[in-house]
C-alpha positions in Angstrom: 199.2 58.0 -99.5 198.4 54.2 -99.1 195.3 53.4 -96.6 194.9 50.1 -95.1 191.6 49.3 -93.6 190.8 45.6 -92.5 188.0 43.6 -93.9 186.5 42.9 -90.4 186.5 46.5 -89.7 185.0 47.3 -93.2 182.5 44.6 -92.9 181.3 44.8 -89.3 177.6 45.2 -90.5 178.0 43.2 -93.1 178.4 42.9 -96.9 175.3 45.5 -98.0 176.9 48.7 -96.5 180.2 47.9 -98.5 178.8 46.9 -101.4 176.5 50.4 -101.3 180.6 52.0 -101.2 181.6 50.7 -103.9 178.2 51.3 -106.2 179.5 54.9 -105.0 183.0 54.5 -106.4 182.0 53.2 -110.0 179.0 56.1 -110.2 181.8 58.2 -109.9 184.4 56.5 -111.7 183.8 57.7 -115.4 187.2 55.2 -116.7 188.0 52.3 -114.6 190.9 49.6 -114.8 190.7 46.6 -113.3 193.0 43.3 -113.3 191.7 40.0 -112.2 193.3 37.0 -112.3 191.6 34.7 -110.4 188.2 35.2 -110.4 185.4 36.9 -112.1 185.4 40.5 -112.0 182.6 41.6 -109.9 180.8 44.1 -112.0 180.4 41.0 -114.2 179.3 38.4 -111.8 176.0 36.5 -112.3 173.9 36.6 -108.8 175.0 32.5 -108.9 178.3 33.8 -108.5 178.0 36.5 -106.6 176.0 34.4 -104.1 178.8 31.9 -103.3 181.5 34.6 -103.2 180.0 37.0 -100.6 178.7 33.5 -98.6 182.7 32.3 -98.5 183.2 36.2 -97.9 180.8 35.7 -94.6 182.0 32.5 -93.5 185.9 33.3 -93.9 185.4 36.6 -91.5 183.0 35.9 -89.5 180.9 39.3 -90.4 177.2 39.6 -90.2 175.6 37.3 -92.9 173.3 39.5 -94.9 174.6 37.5 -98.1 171.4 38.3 -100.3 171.3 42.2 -99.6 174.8 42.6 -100.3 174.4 40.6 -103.4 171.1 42.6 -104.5 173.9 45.6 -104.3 176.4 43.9 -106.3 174.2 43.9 -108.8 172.8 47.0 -108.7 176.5 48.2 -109.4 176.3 47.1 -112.4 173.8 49.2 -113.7 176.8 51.4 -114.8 177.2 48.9 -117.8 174.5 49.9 -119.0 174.1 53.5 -118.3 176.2 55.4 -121.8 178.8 57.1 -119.1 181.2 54.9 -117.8 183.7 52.7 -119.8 186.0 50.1 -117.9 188.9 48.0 -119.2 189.1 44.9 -117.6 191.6 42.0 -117.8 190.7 38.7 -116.2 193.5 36.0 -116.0 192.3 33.1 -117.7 192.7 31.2 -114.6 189.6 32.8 -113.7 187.5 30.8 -116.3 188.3 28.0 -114.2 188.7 28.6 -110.8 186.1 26.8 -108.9 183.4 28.6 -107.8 179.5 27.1 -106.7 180.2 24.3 -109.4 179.5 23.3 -112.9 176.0 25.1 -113.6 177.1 28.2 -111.8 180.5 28.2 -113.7 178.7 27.8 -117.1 176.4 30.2 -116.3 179.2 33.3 -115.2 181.3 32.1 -118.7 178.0 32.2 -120.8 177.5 36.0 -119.7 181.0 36.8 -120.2 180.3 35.7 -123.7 177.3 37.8 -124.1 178.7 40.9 -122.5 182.0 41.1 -123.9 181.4 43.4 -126.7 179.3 46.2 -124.8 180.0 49.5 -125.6 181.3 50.0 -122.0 184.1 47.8 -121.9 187.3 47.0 -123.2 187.6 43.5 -122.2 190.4 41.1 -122.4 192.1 37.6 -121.2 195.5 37.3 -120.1 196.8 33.7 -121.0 198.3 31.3 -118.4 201.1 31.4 -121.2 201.4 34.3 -121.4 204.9 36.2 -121.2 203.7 39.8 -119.4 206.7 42.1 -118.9 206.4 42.1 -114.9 206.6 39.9 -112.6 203.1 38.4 -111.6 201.0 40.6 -109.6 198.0 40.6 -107.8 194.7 42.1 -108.5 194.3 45.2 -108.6 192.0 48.4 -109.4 192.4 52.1 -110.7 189.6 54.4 -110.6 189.9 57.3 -112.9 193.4 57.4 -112.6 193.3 58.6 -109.1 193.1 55.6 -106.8 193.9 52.3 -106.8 192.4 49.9 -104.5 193.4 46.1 -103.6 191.5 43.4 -101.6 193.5 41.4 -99.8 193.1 38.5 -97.6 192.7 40.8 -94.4 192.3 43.9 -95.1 191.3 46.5 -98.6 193.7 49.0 -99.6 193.9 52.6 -101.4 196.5 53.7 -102.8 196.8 57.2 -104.0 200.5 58.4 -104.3 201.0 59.7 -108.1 204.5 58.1 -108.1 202.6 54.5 -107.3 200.0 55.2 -109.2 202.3 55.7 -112.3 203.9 52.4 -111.5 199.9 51.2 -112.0 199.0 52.4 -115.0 202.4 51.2 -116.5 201.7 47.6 -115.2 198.4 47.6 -116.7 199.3 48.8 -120.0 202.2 45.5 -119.6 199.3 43.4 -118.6 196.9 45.0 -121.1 199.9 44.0 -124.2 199.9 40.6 -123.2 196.0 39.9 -122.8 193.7 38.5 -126.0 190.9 40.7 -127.2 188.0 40.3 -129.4 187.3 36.6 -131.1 190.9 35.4 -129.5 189.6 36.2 -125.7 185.9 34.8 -126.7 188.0 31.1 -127.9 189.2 31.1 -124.4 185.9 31.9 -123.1 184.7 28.6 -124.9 187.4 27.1 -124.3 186.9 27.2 -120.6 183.0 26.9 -120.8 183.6 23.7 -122.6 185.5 22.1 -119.7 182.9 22.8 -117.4 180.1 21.3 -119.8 182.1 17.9 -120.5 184.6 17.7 -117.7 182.3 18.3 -115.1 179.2 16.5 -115.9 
C-alpha cells in the first residue's frame, strides 16, 4: 500500500507536531536505512542546520512558523543515537557535504559532527561518491524503517510505502547503493575533503 499525504496537510500546525511523529517512528524503529543524497541526514543535523532547514521548510509552505520547537524536536530525535537500542545505516551522497545550507560556519560545523559521530556504535555510516558507478539508476532519497515501511519526502507531499514487493525493490537498491558508498577512514577523507572547501573556499 503506498500513502500520499501532502506536506501542507501534514504541517498545518506547524513543524513541532511532525517532528514529535517522527521521534515516534525512530523510538520504534529498532534498524533503520536511510539514503541521502543531498543533504544532511536529519538525525545528524546540528541545531545550525536544522534551524535553516525547517526555516526554508516554513517559508516554502507557507505553514505555521514554530521553527525553534520543531527544531528542539529534531533534536530530541536524536537521543536514539545514543540510547544502546537502535542501529541505523545511513548513506549520504557526497553532494551533501557541499550543498549550501546557512553558509560557511554552519557548513563546517554539520561536517565537523559528521566527523565526530561517525564511528558510534549505532551507525553504519557511509558516502556515496559523485563518481561513483551504483548499479541503478539515480534515485531519490529515501527511508526504510525496520524493513516494513518506507517513507519519501517529496517536494509536496511525504509518502509510505508498505507493499512487500516495493519494499523488496528497496532493500535491493540500498544494498546497490550501500556497495558503492566509502566507509570508515575512506568516507572520513571525504568528510575533510569537503570541510576543507568550506574553510578555504569560503572564507
Amino acid at each position: 500500500m503506498t500513502i500520499s499525504v501532502p506536506w501542507q496537510h501534514r504541517l498545518s500546525t506547524g513543524t513541532e507536531d511532525i517532528q514529535n511523529e517522527v521521534i515516534g517512528w525512530y523510538q520504534r524503529t529498532r534498524h533503520g536505512k536511510s539514503y541521502v543524497p543531498d543533504m544532511i541526514w536529519g538525525t545528524l543535523q546540528t541545531e545550525a542546520y536544522a534551524t535553516v532547514i525547517l526555516r526554508k521548510v516554513v517559508d516554502f509552505l507557507g505553514v505555521p512558523d514554530d521553527v525553534p520547537a520543531g527544531v528542539a524536536k529534531r533534536m530530541e530525535r536524536q537521543q536514539v543515537l545514543y540510547d544502546g537500542e537502535h542501529h541505523y545505516d545511513v548513506i549520504l551522497g557526497e553532494q551533501s557535504l557541499y550543498t549550501h545550507v546557512g553558509g560557511p560556519e554552519v557548513m563546517r560545523g554539520q561536517l565537523e559532527r559528521l566527523l565526530r559521530e561517525i564511528d558510534l556504535p549505532s551507525l553504519t555510516f557511509g558516502v556515496l561518491p559523485a563518481t561513483a558507478e551504483v548499479g541503478m539508476v539515480p534515485a531519490s532519497g529515501f527511508s526504510i524503517y525496520d524493513g516494513e515501511r518506507v517513507n519519501y519526502e517529496l517536494v509536496s507531499t511525504g509518502v509510505d510505502i508498505t507493499d512487500p514487493a516495493e519494499l523488496a525493490l528497496h532493500n535491493k537498491a540500498f544494498g546497490l547503493l550501500s556497495s558503492a558508498a566509502y566507509y570508515g577512514n575512506d568516507a572520513k577523507e571525504l568528510i575533510e575533503k569537503a570541510l576543507d572547501f568550506w574553510s578555504s573556499e569560503y572564507e
